[in-house]
C-alpha positions as MATLAB code, in Angstrom:
seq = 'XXXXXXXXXXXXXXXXXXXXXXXXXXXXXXXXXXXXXXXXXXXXXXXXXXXXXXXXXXXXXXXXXXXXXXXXXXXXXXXXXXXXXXXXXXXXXXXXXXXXXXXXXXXXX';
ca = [
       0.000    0.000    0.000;
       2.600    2.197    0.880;
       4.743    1.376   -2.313;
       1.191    2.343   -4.082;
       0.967    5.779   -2.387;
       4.565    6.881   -3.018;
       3.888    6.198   -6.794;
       0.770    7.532   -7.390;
       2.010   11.081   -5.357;
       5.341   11.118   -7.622;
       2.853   10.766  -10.695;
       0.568   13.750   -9.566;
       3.578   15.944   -8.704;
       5.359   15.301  -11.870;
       2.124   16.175  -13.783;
       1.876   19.161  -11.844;
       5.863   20.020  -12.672;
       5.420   20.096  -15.844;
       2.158   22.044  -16.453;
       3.401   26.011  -17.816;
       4.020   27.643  -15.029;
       1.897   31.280  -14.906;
       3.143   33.814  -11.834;
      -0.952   34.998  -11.920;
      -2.185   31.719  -12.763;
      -0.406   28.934  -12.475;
       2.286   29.394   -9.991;
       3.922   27.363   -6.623;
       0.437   28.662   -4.637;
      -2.079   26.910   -6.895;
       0.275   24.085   -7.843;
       0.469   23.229   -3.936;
      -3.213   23.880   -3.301;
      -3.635   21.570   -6.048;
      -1.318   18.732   -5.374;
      -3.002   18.665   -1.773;
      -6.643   17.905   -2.814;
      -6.001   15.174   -5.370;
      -3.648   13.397   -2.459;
      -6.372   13.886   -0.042;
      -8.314   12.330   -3.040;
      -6.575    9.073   -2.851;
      -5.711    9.479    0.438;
      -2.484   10.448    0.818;
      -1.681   12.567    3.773;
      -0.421   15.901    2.109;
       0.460   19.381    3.782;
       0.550   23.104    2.093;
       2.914   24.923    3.218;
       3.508   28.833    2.326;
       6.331   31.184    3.500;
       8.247   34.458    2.639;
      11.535   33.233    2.382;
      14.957   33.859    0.961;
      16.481   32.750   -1.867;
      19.866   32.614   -3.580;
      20.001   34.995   -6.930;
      22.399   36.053   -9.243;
      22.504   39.542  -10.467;
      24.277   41.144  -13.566;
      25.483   44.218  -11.788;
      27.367   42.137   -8.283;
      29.980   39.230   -9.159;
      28.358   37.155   -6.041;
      24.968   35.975   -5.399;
      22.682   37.972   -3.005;
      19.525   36.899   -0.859;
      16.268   37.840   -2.436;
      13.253   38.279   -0.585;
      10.436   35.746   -2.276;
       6.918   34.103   -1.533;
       6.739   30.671   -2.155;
       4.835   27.614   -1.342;
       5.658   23.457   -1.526;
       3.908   19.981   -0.612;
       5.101   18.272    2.586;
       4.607   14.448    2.756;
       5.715   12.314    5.586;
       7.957   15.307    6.244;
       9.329   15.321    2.521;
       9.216   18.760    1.103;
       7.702   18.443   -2.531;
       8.829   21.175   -4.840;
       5.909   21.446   -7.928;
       6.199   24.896   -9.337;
       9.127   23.713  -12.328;
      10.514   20.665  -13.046;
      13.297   19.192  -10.683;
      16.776   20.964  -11.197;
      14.708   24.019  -13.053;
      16.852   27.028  -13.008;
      14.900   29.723  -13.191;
      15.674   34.179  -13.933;
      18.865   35.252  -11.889;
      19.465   31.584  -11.609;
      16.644   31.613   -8.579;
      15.881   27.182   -8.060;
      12.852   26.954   -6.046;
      14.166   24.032   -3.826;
      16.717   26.272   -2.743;
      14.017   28.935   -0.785;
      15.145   28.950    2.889;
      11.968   30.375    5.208;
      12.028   32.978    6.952;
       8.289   32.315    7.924;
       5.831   29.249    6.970;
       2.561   28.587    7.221;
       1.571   24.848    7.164;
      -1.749   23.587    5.963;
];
């Protein structure tokens, strides 16, 4: 059962990965909120959680990367934090990667 679980959530996050991602739309907020309800669906026991974190970036005008100020939100499963907003290893403007958020505050749902 548990084997069943783990495969069916990897299925509905990688579906979710790789829908366009849309900053009004689309983004880490509705992908969580999403990913939640169809694991409470099928009864997997799934967490939202939001925060205003910080972030590694790169910007054109310093040689190092600086800490940007970002809101963001990921799936938390048996602890496991489940990035869904780009694909795993997505490297996003100012070479921001969404795993890499560190809170500064977070809400869990």
């Amino acid at each position: 059962m548990v084997a069943t679980s783990e495969v069916r959530m990897e299925e509905i996050a990688e579906r979710l990965r790789h829908e366009p991602y849309n900053l009004l739309f689309n983004n880490c907020i509705v992908k969580t909120i999403r990913f939640v309800r169809e694991c409470k669906k099928v009864e997997i026991d799934a967490k939202a959680v939001f925060c205003f974190g910080l972030v590694p970036a790169r910007l054109l005008s310093l040689a190092k990367a600086v800490n940007l100020p970002v809101p963001h939100a990921w799936a938390q499963v048996n602890g496991e934090r489940i990035e869904l907003s780009h694909p795993l290893g997505y490297e996003g403007i100012l070479g921001i990667i969404p795993g890499k958020v560190r809170p500064v505050v977070k809400l869990v749902f």
